[in-house]
C-alpha positions as CSV (number, residue, x, y, z in Angstrom):
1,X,-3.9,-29.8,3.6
2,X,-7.1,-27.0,4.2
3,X,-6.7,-26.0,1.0
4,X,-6.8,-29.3,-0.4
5,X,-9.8,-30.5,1.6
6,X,-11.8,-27.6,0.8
7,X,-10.8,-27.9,-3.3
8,X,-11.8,-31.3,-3.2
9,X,-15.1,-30.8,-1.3
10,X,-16.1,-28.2,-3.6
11,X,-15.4,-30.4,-6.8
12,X,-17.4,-32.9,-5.4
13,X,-20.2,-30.5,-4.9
14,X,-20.0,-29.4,-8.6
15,X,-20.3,-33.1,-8.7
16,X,-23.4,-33.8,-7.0
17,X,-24.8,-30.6,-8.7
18,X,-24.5,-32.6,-12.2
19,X,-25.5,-36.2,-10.7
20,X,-28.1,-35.8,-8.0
21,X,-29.8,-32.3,-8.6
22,X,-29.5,-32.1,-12.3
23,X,-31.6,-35.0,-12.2
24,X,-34.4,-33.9,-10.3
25,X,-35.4,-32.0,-13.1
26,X,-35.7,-34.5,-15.1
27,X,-39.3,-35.3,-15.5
28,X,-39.7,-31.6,-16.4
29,X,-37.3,-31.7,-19.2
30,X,-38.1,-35.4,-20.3
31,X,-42.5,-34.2,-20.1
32,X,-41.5,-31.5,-22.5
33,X,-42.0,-29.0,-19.5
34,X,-38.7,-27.2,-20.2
35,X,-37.3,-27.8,-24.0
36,X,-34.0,-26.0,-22.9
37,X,-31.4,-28.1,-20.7
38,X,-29.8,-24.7,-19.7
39,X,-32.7,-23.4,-18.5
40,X,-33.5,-26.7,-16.8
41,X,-30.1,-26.8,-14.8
42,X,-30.3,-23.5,-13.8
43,X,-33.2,-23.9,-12.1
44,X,-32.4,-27.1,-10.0
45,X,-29.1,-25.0,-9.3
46,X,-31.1,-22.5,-7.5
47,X,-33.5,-24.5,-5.5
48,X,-31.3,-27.1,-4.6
49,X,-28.9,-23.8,-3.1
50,X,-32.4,-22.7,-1.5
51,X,-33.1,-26.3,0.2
52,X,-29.4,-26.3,1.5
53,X,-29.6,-23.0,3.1
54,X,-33.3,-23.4,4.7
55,X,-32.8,-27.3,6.1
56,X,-29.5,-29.1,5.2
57,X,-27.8,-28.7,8.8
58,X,-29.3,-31.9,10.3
59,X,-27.4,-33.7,7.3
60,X,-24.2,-32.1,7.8
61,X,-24.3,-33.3,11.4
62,X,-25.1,-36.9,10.5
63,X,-22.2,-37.1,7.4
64,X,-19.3,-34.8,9.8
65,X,-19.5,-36.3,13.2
66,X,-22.5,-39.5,13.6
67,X,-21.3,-42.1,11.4
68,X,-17.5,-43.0,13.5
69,X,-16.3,-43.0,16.4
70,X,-13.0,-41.6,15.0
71,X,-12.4,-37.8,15.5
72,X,-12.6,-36.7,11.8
73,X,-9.4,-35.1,11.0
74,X,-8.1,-32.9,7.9
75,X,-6.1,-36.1,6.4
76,X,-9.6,-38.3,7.0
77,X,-11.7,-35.5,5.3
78,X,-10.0,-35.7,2.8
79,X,-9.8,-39.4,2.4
80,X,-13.7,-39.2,2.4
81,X,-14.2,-36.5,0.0
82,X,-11.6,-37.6,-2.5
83,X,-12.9,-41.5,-2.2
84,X,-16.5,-40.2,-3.1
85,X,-15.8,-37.9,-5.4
86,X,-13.7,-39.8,-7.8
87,X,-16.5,-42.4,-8.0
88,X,-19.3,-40.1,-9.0
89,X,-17.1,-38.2,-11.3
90,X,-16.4,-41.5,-13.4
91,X,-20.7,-41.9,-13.1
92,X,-20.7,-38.7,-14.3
93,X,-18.8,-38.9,-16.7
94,X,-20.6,-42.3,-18.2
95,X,-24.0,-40.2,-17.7
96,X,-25.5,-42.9,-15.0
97,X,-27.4,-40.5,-12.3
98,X,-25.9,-42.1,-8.9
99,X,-26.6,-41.6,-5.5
100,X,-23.9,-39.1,-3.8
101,X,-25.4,-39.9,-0.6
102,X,-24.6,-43.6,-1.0
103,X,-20.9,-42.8,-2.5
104,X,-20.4,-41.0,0.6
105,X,-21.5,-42.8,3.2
106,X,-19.6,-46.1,1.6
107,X,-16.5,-43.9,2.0
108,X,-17.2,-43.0,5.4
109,X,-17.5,-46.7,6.3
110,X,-14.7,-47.3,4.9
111,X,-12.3,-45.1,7.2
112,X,-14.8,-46.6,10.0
113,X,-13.7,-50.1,9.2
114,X,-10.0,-49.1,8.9
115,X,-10.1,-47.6,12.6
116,X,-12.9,-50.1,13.9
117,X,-14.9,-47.1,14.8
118,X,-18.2,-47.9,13.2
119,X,-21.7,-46.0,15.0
120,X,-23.2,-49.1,13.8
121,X,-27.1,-48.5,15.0
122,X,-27.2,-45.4,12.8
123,X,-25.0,-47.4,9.8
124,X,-27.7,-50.0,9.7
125,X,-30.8,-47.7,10.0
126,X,-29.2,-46.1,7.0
127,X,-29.0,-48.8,5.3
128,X,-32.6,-49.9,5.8
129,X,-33.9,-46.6,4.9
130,X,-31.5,-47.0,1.6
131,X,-33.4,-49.8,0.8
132,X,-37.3,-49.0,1.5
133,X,-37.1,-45.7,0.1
134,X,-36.7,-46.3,-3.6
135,X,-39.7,-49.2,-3.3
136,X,-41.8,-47.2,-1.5
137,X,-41.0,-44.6,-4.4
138,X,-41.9,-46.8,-7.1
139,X,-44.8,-48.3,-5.4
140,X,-46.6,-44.5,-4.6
141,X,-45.5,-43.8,-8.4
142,X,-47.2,-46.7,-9.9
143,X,-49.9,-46.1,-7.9
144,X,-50.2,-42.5,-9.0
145,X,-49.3,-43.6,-12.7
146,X,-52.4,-45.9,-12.7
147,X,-54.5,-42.7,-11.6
148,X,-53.1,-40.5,-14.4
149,X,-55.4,-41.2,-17.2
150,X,-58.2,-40.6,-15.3
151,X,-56.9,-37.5,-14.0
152,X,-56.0,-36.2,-17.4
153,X,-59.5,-36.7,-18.9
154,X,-61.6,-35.2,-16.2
155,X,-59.3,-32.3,-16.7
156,X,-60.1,-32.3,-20.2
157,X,-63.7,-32.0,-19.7
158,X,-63.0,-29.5,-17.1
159,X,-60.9,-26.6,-18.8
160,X,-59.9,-26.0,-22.3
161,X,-57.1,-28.4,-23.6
162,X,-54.5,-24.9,-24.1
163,X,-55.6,-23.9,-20.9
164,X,-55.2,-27.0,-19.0
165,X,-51.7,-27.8,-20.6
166,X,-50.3,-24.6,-19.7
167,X,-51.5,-25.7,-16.3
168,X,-50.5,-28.8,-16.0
169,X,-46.8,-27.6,-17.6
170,X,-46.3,-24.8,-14.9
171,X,-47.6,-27.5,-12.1
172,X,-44.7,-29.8,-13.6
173,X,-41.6,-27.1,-13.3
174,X,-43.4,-26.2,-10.1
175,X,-43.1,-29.5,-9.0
176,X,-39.4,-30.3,-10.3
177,X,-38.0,-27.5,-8.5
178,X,-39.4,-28.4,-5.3
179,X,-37.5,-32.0,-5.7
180,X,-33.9,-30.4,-6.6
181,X,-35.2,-28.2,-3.0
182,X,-34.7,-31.8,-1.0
183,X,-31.9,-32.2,-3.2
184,X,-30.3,-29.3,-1.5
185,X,-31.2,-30.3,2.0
186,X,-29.8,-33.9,1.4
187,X,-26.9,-33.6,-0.5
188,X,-25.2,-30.6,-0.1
189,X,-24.2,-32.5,3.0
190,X,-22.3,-35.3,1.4
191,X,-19.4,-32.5,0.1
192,X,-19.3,-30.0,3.2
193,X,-20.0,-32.4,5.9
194,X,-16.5,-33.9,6.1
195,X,-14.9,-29.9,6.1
196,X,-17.4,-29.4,9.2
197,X,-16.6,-32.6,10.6
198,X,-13.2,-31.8,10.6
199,X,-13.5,-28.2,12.0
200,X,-12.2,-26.8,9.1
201,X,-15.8,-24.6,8.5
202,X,-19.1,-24.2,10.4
203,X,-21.8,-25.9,9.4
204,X,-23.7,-22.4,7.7
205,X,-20.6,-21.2,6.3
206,X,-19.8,-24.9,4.6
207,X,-23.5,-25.3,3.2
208,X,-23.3,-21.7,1.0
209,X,-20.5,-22.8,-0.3
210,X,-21.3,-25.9,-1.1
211,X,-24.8,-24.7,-2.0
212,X,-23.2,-22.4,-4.5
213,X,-21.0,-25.0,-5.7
214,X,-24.0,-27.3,-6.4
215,X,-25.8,-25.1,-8.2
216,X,-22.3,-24.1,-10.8
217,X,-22.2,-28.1,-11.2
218,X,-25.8,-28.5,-11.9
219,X,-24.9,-25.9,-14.6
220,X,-21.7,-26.9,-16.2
221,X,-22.0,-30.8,-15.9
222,X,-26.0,-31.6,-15.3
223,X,-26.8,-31.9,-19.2
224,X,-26.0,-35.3,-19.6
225,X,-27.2,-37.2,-16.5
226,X,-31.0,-34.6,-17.3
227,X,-30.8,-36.3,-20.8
228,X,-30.2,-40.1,-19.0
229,X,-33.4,-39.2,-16.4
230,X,-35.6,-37.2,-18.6
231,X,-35.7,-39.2,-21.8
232,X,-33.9,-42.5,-21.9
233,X,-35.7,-44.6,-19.4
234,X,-39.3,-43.8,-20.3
235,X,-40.9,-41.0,-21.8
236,X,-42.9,-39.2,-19.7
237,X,-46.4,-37.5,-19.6
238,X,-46.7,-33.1,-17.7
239,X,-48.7,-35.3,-15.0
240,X,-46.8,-38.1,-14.7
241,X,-43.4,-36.3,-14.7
242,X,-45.1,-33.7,-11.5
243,X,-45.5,-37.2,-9.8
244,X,-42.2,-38.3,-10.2
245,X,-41.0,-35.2,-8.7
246,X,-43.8,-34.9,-5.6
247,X,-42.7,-38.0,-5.0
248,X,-39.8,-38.3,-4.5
249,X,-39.0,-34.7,-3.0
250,X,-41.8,-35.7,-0.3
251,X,-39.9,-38.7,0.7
252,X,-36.3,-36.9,0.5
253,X,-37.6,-33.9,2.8
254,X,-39.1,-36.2,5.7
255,X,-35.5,-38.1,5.8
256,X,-33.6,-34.7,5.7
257,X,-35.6,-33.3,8.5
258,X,-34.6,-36.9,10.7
259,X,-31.0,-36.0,9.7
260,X,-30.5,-39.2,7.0
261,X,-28.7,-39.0,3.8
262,X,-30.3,-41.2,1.7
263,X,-30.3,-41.2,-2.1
264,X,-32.3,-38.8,-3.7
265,X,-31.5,-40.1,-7.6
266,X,-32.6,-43.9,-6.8
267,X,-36.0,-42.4,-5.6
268,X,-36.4,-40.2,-8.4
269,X,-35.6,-42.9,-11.3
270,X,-37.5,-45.5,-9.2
271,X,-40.2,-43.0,-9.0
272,X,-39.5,-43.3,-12.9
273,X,-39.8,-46.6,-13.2
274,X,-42.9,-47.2,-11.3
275,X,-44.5,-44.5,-13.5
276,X,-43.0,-46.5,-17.1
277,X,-44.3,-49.7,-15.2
278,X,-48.0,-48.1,-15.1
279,X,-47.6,-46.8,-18.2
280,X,-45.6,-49.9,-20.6
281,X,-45.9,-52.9,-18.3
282,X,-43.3,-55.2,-17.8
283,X,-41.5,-54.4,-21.0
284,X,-39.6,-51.2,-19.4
285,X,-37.6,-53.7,-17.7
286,X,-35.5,-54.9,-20.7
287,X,-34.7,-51.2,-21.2
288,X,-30.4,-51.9,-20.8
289,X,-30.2,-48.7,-19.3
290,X,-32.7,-50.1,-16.3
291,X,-29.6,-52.9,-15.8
292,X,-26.8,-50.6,-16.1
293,X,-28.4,-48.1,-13.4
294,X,-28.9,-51.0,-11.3
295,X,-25.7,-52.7,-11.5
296,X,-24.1,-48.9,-10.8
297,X,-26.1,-48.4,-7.3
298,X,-24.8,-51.8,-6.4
299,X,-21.2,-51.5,-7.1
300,X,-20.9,-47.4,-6.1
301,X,-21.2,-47.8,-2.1
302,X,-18.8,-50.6,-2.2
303,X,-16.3,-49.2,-4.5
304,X,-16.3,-45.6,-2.5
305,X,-15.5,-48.1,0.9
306,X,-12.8,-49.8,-0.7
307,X,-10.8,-46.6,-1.7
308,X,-11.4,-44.8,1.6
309,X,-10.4,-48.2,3.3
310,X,-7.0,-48.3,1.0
311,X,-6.0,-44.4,1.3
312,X,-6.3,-44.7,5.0
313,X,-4.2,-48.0,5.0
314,X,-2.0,-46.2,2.6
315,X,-1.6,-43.0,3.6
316,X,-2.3,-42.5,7.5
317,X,-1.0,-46.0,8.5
318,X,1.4,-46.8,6.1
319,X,0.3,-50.5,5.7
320,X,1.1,-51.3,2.8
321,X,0.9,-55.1,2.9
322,X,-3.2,-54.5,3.8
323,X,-3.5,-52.4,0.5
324,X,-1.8,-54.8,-1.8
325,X,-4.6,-57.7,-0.6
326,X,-7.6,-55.4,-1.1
327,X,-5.9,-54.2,-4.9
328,X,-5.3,-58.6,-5.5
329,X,-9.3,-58.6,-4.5
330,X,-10.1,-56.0,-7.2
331,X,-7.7,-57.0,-9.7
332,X,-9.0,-60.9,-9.6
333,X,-12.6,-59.5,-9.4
334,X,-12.2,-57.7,-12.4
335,X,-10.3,-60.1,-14.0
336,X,-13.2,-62.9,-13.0
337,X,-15.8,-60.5,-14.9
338,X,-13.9,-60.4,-17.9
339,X,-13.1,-63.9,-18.6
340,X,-16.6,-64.7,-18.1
341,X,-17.3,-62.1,-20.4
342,X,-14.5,-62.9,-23.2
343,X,-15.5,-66.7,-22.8
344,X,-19.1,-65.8,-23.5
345,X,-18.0,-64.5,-26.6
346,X,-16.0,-67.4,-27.6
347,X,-18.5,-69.4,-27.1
348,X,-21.0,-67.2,-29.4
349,X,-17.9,-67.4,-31.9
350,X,-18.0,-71.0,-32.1
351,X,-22.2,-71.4,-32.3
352,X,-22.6,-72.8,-28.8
């Protein structure tokens, strides 16, 4: 059961190294910083390893042991890693950069409400801090979007244009590796903290290994989320893209420091959007893959809580009677979406 705990956990970190970190490096890649996605990855890989190592403990303490009551066991870890993990895989795999923080936290609740063991003070300050941040990202991003132009033209006057976009292109990798460094320090967390949790590791031994982990998955499965964040949501300027990233590595760091996961990939995009908003106006907002981001950070924390919530009912209790209601839930929820979906179509069909 170690051996499957620790597999899992270090799937999921390959995982977050494609989804959360890989990301973080997308303003470099999408401002034409980096033209070479390997070289982009392997960068975030090593900073992210960096921040894990220098200041991801207070994290691991918050994810292993300051979220439930319940004493997290080796059956429970796993539960929570393999809940969490199959949900970003399938983001992963659609190319949708989601929040690991928010996968993982859903599937801690959800073994919290299966034992009624919910720390609910810190549940709802998470919450709250899940909320603000991305705003408060978008809002210093627009803000700093707004300034760019002006910024960019008293540069011009001040150096020569070569010159100054060498600059401004160094300042910009600079700038995307420091983000993928609070990537480190916040999400590492989310793979090892349930192996520390449950005394399988310590907490320095379980974030170099998931720090090395991170970095593999930034590698071998970050291309495709770096494509989604760099280039498909807005294109984005050497300045503009060093904002995103100062932005929303700034805000990651402080929360790491107070020991809060919190989701690193909504700040960044939202950073993202608040830079397209400056830039386009209100038309970024009928970009379809604004909606389908959207609708993804909605359903992920939910969908993570229901599976831990059914595996614990499943396979620690035995109660199979619970599971079959929360599968009728899902099955008529799905089932809801589609008709509304296939009877939209009809209608078209017929002209209505």
């Amino acid at each position: 059961m170690v051996i499957v705990a620790i597999v899992i956990a270090l799937f999921f970190a390959m995982n977050i190294g494609a989804s959360g970190t890989a990301a973080s490096m997308g303003s470099a890649y999408g401002g034409g910083a980096i033209k070479r996605k390997l070289f982009a990855v392997v960068l975030v890989g090593f900073a992210a390893l960096a921040g894990a190592v220098l200041g991801g403990g207070e994290v691991v303490k918050t994810i292993g042991k300051g979220l439930i009551y319940e004493p997290i066991t080796v059956e429970i870890s796993i539960i929570i890693l393999l809940s969490a993990c199959l949900t970003l895989f399938y983001a992963n795999l659609v190319g949708i950069p989601l929040s690991t923080s928010e996968v993982t936290v859903g599937s801690v609740v959800g073994v919290g409400v299966a034992y009624q063991s919910l720390v609910v003070g810190k549940i709802l300050m998470i919450f709250v801090v899940w909320i603000v941040l991305p705003f408060v990202a978008f809002f210093i991003a627009f803000l700093l979007g707004k300034l760019s132009p002006h910024l960019e033209k008293l540069l011009s006057k001040i150096g020569k244009p070569k010159l100054v976009k060498r600059g401004l292109t160094v300042f910009l990798i600079v700038a995307g590796c420091y983000e993928a460094f609070s990537a480190g320090m916040n999400n590492v967390a989310n793979a090892v903290g349930p192996l520390v949790g449950a005394g399988i590791m310590g907490t320095q031994e379980g974030i170099w290994l998931g720090g090395v982990f991170v970095l593999l998955g930034a590698m071998l499965l970050g291309g495709k989320v770096l494509e989604t964040n760099g280039k498909k949501i807005t294109k984005l300027s050497l300045i503009n893209g060093s904002f995103v990233s100062i932005t929303s590595g700034s805000l990651v760091i402080v929360a790491s420091i107070f020991g809060l996961p919190v989701p690193l990939t909504q700040a960044t995009t939202m950073s993202i959007f608040g830079i397209g908003l400056a830039d386009h106006g209100r038309k970024l907002w009928s970009n379809s893959i604004v909606k389908r981001i959207i609708k993804v950070w909605i359903i992920s924390p939910l969908s993570s809580l229901i599976v831990s919530y059914s595996l614990v009912e499943l396979i620690i209790r035995h109660n199979y009677y619970s599971l079959i209601v929360v599968i009728s839930v899902f099955v008529i929820t799905i089932s809801f979406f589609g008709f509304k979906r296939l009877r939209h179509h009809g209608y078209e069909g017929e002209g209505i």
